[in-house]
N, C-alpha and C positions, 0 to 999 in steps of 0.2 A: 504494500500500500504506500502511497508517492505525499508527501506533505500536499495539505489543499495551497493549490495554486492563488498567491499573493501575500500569503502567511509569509512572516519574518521569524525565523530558526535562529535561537542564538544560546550560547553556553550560559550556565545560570552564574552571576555577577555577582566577585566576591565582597562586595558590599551589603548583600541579602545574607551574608552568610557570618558577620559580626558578632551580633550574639549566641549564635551559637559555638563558637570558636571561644567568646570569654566562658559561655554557661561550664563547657566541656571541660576545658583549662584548668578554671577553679578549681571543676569537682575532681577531675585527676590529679591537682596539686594536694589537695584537702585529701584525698585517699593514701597520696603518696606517705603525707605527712603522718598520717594514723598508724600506716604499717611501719611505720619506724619506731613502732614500741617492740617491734622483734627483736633488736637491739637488744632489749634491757632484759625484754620477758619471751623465755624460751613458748615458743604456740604450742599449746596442750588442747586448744578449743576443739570442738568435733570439727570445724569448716579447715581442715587441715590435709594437704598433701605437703607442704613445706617441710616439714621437721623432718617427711623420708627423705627429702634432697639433702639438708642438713648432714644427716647421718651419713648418707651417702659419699659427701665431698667428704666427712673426716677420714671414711676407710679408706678412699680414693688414695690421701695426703699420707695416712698410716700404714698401709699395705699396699696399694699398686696397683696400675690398672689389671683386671685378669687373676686377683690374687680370692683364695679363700678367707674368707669372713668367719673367725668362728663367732663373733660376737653373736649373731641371728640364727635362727634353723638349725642348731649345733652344725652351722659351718655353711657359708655357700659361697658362688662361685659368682665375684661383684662383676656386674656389669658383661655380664654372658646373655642378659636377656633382657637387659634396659639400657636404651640407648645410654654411651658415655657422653653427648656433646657436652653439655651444658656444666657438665664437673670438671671437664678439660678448660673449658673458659673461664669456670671462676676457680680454679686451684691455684695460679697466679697468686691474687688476691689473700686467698687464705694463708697462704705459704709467707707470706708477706707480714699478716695480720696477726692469724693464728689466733682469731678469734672467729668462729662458726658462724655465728650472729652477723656479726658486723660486714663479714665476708658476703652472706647472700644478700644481705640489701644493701649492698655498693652494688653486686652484679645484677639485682631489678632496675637496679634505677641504669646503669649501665645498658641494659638491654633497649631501656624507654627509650637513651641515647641513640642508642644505634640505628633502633627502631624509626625514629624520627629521622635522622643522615639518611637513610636508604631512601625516606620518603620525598626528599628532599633531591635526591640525584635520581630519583623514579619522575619526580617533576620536570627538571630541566633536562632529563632524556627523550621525555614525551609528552611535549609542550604544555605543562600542566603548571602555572603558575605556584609561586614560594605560599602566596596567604593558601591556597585551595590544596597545596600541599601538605602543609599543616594540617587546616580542616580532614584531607584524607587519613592520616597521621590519627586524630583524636577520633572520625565515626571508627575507626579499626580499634583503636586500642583503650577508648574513653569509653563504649557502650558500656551497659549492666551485664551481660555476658562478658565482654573479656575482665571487667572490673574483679564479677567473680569467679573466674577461672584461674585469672595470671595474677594479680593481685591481691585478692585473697585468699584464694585454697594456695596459692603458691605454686601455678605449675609451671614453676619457668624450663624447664625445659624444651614443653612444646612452646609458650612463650617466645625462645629464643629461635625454635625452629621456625616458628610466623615470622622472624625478623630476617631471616634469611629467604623464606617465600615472597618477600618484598623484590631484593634483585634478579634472583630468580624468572618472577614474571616480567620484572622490567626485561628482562636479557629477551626473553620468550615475546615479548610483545615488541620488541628493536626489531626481530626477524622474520618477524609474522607476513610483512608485505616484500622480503628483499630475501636474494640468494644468502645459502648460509656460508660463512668464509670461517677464516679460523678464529677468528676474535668468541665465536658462537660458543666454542668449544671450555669457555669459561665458565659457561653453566654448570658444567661436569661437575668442578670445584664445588660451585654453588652449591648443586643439586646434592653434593656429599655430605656436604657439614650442616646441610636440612634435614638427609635422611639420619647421621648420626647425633641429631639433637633428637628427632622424635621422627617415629617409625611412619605413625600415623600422620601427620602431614604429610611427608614423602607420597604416601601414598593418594591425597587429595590431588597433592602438586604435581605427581603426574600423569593427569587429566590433561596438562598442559600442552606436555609433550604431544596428544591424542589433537589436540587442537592444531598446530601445529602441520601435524600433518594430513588432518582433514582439509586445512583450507589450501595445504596446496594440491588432493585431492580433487574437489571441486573447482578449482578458479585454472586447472591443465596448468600450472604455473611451478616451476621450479620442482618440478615431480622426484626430477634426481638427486635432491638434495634429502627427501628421505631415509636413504641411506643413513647421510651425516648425523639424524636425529639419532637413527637406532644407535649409531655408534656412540652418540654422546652418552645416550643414556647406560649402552655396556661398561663405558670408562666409569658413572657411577658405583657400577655392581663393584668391579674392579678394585677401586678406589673404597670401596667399603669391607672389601670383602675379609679384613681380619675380623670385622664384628659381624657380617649378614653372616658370614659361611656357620661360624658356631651357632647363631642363630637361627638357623633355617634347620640346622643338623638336631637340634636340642628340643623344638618348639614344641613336639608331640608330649612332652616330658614333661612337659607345665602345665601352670592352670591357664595360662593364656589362651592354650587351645580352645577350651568351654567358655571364653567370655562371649557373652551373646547379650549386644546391647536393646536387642528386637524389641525386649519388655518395654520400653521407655519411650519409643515412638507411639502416636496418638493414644499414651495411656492418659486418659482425664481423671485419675484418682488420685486423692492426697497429693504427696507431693509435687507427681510430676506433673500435675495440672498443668504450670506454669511453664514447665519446659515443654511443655507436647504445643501451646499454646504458643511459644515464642519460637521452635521450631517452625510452626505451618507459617506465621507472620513474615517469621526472614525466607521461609523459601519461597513465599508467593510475594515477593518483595522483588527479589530478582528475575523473576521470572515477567514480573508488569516489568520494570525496568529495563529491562532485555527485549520486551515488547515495543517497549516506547522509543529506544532507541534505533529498534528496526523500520518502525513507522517515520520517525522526522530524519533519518540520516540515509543521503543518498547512496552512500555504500553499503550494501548490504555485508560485507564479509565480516563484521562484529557478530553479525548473529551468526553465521556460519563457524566462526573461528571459537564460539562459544556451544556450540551444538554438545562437545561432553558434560559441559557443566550442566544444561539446559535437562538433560536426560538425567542427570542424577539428580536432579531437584522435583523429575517428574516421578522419577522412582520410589522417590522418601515421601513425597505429597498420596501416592497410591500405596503405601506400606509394602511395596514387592519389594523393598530393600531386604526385608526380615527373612528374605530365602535366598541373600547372593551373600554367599562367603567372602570374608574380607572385610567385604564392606560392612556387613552388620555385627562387627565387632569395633565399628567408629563412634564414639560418643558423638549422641547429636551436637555438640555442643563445637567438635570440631567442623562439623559441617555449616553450623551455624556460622562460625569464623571466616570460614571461606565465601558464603554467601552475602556475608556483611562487605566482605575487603570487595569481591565483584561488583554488588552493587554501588560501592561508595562509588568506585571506579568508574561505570560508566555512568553515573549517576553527576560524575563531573566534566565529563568528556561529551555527553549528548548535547545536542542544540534543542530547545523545547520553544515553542510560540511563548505569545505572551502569555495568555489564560493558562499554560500549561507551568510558565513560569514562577506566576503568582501563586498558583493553588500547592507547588509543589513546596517553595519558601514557607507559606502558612505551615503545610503540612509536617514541614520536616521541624519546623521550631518548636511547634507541639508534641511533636515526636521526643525532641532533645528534653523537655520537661518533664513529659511524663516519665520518661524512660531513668533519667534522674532521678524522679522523686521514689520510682520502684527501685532503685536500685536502693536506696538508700534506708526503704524500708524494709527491702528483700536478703540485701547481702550484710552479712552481720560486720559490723566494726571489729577491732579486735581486740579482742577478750586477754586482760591481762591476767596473770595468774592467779587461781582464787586459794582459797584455806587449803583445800583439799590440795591440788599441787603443790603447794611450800609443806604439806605435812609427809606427802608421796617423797617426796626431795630427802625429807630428812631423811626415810625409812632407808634409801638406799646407802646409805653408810652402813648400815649392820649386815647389808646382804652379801653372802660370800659364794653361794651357788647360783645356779643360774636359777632364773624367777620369772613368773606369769602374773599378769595383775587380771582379780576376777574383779565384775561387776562396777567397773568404773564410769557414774550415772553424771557425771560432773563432768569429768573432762575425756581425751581418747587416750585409749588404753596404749595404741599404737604411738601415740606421740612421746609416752613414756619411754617407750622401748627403742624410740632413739636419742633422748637425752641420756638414759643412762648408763650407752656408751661413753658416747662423747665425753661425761663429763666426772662418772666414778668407773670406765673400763670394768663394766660386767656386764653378763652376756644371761638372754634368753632363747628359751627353744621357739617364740614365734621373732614375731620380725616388724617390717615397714617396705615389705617388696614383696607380698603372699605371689605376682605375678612370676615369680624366677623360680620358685618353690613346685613339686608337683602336688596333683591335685591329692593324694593318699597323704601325703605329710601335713595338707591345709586340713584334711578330717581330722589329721591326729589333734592335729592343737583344737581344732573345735569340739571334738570330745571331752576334753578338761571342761569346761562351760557346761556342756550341755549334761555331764554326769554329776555334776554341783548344783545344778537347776533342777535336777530330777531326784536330788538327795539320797545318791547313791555313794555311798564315802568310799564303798572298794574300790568300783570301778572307777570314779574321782583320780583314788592313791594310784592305783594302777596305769593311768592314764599320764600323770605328771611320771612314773618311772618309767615310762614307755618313750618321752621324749628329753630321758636324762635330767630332768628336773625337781629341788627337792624343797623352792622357796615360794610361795605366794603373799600376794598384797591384795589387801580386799578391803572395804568399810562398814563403818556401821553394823548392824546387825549380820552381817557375814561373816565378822571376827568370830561369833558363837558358834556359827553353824560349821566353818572350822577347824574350832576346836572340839566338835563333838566327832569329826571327821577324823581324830586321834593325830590332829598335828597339833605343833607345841608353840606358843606364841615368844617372839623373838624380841620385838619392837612395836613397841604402839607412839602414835602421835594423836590425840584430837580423837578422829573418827575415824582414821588410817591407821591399819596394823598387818603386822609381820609375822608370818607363821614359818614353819620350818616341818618337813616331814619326821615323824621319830625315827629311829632307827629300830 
């Protein structure tokens, strides 16, 4: 469909787009600034994947990349089955520091840095002015979804893998209308230190490659440059291949295998109300935007060159995602990311009338409000440490075997279980990486719980010596329950106490 004849097309004017560049700004400095209480207070809150990274960089620094951990799992094998980037980036840092804390939030804010430089040389590569630059810069990384993905659960490592799908595309979209030459083959690099920061982008990001070579599929244009693409992408495998190869060799061995995120798509219950909710928003988001800019822009090859993305936004919208391997082991949330950074993208690259101009500026500033004020009443602040973790803290001084914490209704049980490396060197039989673990050893550690809930004390005791373990931590009224389980109490604080198996 051709724009109506007399209509005036033009890019939407970064003056319409002021307040929301300040709205954004604020709220991602005012965020920035909260999570700099990580510094002082180690994150025990549930809204927690940070403290696994944490934990992770210290073994990184302690043992080596490839090295056994006995600290976790009575022993595993680091970084065999989570990607290393992002501990390789900030171990610099730490090494320097040699402070855990202070180390990852130099490397957040670091990443924000970089994040914004890519958006910034993504602009002057493909004529995208410095202020709408920026603007791109904050719908990517200021939304209530990445706020609480990267910012607060703390998952900077696919965090820093989105910071590398910035040049990435830029490189993929330099080449999209021109022969590829060798400058192309810079992606490779790219494309590496994307897929070794996080698995799952790599895998969004190369949809890209698919685009790529659909548009010079359809346009008979530079066909024999095809090759060049595959080849790029084998220098990736290549160039990864000390971490894919064990990766690929081990995967059946894990629980990664059975991750199956299927549950979570259009489920309208409890909790995921909200993400099945803001999933359908952002993919029929891109999908009108992908529309709009086929209808006013005389070139049609944007739509053509985005036809992979288009199909996996129709896939997720019709739930057949939940039967293709791979893919339905993607949190929607990564798919969310992707769809936000596309439409920001062409959402500043389209030419729109004037009516179309107006309604979209209204639209989009109401967007930036609401989407603030949910974020701010959705995604939790961060929770400094309460009684019960300064009484947890103490217990670990008495503890001399390795130890499991039951029933912790206050903070995560897992977040314990990686300060108390780092910071009194003892070790339990579960962990803060269940994904590098196989699926028979995650039952074993869930049988302690679930034979303590069913007040079964033998199979309880039996269950801690089956994973070498002879110390628990628990509160409140489970200090009794116990001790009636014939262990012996070690340590008490408050409402937190220390049991020890008899002998």
């Amino acid at each position: 469909m051709k724009p109506e004849t007399g209509k005036s097309y033009k890019e939407l004017h970064e003056k319409w787009f002021y307040l929301i560049i300040a709205l954004l700004s604020a709220y991602l400095i005012i965020r920035l600034i909260d999570e700099s209480n990580i510094i002082t207070n180690f994150p025990f809150d549930f809204t927690n994947d940070i403290s696994s990274h944490m934990a992770k960089l210290y073994f990184l620094a302690e043992f080596g990349f490839r090295s056994v951990v006995h600290y976790w799992y009575n022993g595993y094998d680091l970084f065999r089955f989570y990607p290393p980037g992002w501990f390789f980036f900030t171990l610099p840092i730490y090494l320097i520091l040699k402070n855990v804390q202070l180390s990852t939030y130099i490397s957040m804010i670091s990443i924000y840095v970089l994040s914004l430089t890519f958006f910034l040389i993504l602009g002057k590569k493909l004529d995208i002015t410095w202020k709408k630059s920026i603007l791109f810069f904050l719908f990517f990384l200021a939304n209530p979804i990445a706020m609480g993905n990267f910012l607060r659960v703390g998952r900077l490592p696919e965090l820093l893998s989105w910071a590398f799908f910035i040049p990435f595309f830029t490189i993929i979209l330099l080449y999209k209308d021109k022969p590829i030459d060798k400058k192309f083959f810079l992606i490779s690099i790219i494309g590496s230190l994307l897929l070794l920061s996080h698995q799952t982008v790599f895998i969004l990001a190369s949809s890209m490659f698919i685009s790529l070579i659909i548009i010079r599929i359809i346009a008979r244009k530079n066909t024999g440059n095809i090759y060049k693409i595959l080849l790029s992408m084998l220098l990736i495998v290549v160039l990864t291949s000390f971490w894919t190869i064990p990766f690929v060799l081990g995967y059946e061995q894990t629980s990664i295998a059975n991750y199956n995120f299927s549950e979570r798509y259009f489920n309208f219950s409890g909790p995921l109300l909200l993400e099945s909710l803001t999933s359908i928003f952002v993919t029929l988001s891109f999908i009108i935007i992908l529309y709009m800019n086929r209808k006013n822009e005389k070139n049609k090859r944007n739509f053509y060159f985005f036809l992979p993305q288009l199909a996996l936004a129709i896939i997720i919208l019709t739930n057949v995602i939940v039967f293709i391997p791979i893919l339905n082991k993607i949190h929607p949330d990564a798919y969310n990311t992707l769809f936000i950074f596309l439409s920001s993208f062409l959402l500043l690259k389209t030419k729109f009338s004037i009516k179309q101009r107006k309604a979209l500026i209204i639209s989009l500033n109401l967007l930036v409000v609401i989407s603030i004020i949910m974020s701010i009443t959705y995604t939790p602040w961060f929770i400094k440490n309460n009684d019960t973790d300064k009484s947890t803290i103490k217990l670990f001084k008495s503890v001399d075997g390795k130890f499991v914490i039951l029933k912790s209704e206050s903070s995560y049980a897992k977040a314990y279980y990686s300060y108390a490396p780092i910071f009194y060197q003892i070790s339990t039989p579960s962990g803060w990486s269940h994904q590098e673990i196989s699926q028979d050893y995650i039952n074993d550690i869930k049988a302690i719980n679930e034979n303590f809930e069913k007040n079964d004390c033998d199979a309880f005791r039996k269950s801690l010596k089956k994973v070498n373990t002879t110390e628990v931590i628990s509160y409140k009224d489970n200090c009794k329950k116990l001790e009636t389980c014939n262990l012996k109490e070690k340590a008490s604080d408050k409402d937190a106490c220390l049991y020890t198996l008899k002998d």
